[in-house]
C-alpha positions in Angstrom: 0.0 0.0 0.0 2.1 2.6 -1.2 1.6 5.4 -3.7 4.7 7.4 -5.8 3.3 11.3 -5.1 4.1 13.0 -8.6 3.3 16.3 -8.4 5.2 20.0 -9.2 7.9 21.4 -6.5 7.2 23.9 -4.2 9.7 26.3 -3.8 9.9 29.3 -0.9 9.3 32.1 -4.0 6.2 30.7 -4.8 5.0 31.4 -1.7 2.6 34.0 -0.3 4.0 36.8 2.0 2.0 35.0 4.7 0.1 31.7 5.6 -2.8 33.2 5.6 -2.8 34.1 2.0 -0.9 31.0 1.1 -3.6 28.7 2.7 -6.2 30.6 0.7 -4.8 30.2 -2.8 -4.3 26.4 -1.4 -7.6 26.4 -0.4 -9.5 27.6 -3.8 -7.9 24.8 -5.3 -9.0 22.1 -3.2 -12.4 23.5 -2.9 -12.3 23.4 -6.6 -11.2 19.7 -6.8 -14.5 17.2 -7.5 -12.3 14.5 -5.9 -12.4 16.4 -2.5 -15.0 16.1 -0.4 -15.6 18.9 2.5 -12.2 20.2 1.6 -12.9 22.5 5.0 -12.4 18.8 6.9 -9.6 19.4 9.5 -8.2 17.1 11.9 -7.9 18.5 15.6 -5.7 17.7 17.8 -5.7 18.5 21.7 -3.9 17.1 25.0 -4.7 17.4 28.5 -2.1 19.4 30.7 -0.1 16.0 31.0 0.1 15.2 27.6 -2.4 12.6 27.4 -3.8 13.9 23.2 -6.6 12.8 21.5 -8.1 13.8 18.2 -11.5 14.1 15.9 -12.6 15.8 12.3 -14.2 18.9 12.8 -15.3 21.7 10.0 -13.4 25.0 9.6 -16.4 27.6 9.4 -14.3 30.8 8.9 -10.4 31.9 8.6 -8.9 35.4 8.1 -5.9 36.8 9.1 -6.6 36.2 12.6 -6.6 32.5 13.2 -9.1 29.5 12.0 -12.0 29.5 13.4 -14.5 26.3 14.4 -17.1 25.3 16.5 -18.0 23.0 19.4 -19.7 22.2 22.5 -17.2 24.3 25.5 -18.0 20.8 27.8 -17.4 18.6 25.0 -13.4 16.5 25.1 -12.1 19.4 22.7 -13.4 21.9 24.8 -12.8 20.6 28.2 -8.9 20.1 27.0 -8.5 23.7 25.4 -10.1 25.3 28.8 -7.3 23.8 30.3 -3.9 23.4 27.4 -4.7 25.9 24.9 -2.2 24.5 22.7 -3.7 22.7 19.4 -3.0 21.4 16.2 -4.8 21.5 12.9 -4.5 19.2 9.8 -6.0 19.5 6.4 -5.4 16.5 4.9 -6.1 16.4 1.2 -4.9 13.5 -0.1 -5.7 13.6 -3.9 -3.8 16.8 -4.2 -0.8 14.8 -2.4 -1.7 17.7 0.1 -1.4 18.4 3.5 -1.6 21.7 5.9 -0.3 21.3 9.2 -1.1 24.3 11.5 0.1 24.8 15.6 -1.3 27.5 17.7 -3.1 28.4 20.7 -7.1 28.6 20.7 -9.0 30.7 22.4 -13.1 31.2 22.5 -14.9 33.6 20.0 -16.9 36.3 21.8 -20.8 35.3 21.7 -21.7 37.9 19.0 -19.3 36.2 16.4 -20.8 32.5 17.8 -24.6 33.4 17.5 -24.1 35.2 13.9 -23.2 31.4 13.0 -25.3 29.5 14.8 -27.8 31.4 13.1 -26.3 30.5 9.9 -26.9 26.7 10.5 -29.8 24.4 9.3 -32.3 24.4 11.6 -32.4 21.0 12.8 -28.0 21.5 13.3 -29.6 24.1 15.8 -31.9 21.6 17.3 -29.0 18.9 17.7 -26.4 21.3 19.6 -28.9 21.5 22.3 -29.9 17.5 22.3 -26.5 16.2 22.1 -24.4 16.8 25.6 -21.4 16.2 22.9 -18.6 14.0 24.3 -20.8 12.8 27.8 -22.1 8.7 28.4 -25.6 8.6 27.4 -27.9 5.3 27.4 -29.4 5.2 24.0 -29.6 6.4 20.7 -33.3 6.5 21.5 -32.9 8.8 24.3 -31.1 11.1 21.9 -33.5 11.3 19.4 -36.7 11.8 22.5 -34.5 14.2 24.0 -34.4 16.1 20.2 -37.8 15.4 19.9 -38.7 17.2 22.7 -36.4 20.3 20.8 -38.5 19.9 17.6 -41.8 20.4 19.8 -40.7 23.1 21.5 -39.1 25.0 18.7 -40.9 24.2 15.3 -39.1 24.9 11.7 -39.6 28.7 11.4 -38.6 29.9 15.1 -35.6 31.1 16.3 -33.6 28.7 18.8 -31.6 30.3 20.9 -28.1 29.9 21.6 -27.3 27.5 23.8 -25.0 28.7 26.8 -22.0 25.8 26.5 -21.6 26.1 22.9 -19.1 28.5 20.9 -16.2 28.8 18.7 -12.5 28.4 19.3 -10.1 31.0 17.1 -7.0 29.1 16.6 -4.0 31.8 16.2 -1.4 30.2 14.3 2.4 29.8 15.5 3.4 27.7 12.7 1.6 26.7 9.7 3.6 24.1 6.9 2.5 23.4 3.9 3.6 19.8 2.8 3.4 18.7 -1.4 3.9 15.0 -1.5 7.0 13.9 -4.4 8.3 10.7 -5.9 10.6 8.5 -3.1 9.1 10.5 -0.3 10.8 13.8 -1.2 8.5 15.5 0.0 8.6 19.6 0.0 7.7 20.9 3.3 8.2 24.3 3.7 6.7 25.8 6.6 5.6 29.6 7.8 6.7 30.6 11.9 6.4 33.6 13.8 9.2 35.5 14.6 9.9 37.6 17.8 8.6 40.9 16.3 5.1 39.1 14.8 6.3 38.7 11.1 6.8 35.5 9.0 9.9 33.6 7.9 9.5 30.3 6.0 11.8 27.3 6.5 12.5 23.9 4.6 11.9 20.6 6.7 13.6 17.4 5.8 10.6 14.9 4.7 
């Protein structure tokens, strides 16, 4: 099971001024890849404060030159860890491009403003399910689930506004590093990859694959 990655080299001139912009053109051309799907799929990665990690696929929403933003339940694993080791890790991975973005940072909570002008973006039955689901806690049943989201459905029928619920938000991930990997032929892989330095600019660096 093993795959020879022929693709064009990525060099350091070809690059954006900063991630941000770099991820973007990156971005547009997975979004417009058919062999992609939910090319805003990231894996995140967080630890407890001794180290112990543990990861899941969640959906970017929104990025801009401020971090990468997504969205979660604050009591859920993800949450619960970030509350207490900001430090996190994001990866795109997009393998028929022979594609990855790795990104490193510290999250921190958007304010409620930013999270209810999303949730109120959302279908309304996503609504319904970020109250139902106590994300990430033991519950007996499936069936439970869907009572307790029938009981939502009930309460608040298609056409009314559902509020926000209190222990769900978004996380701003402000990058410290973000690397760019292009797979190549015998694992030669270009990674060249974007840090902060002490003054808040960018330099880029080559890794060895």
């Amino acid at each position: 099971m093993r795959e020879q990655y022929r693709t064009m080299e990525l060099h350091p001139a070809d690059l954006a001024p900063d991630p941000i912009a770099q991820f973007a053109r990156w971005f547009k051309e997975t979004a417009a890849d058919p062999a992609i799907h939910e090319p805003n799929a990231m894996v995140v990665s967080t630890a407890t404060p001794d180290g112990r990690p543990s990861s899941r696929t969640v959906l970017l929403k929104h990025y801009d030159e401020a971090g990468f933003v997504f969205f979660t339940n604050y009591g859920s694993r993800k949450g619960t860890e970030l509350a207490a080791n900001p430090h996190v890790a994001l990866l795109f991975p997009w393998h028929p491009l022979a594609r990855q973005v790795i990104v490193t940072g510290r999250a921190a909570r958007t304010g409620r403003e930013e999270t209810a002008a999303y949730f109120r973006t959302r279908p309304h039955g996503s609504q319904l399910g970020a109250w139902a689901s106590d994300q990430s806690r033991v519950i007996g049943s499936r069936a439970e689930l869907l009572a307790r989201y029938a009981d939502l459905a009930a309460r608040y029928p298609d056409g009314q506004e559902v509020p926000v619920p209190p222990e769900w938000g978004g996380f701003r991930v402000v990058p410290d590093t973000v690397e760019f990997w292009q797979g190549h032929e015998n694992r030669l892989h270009d990674r060249l990859r974007y840090a902060r330095a002490e003054d808040g600019s960018w330099y880029v660096e080559r890794l060895c694959p």
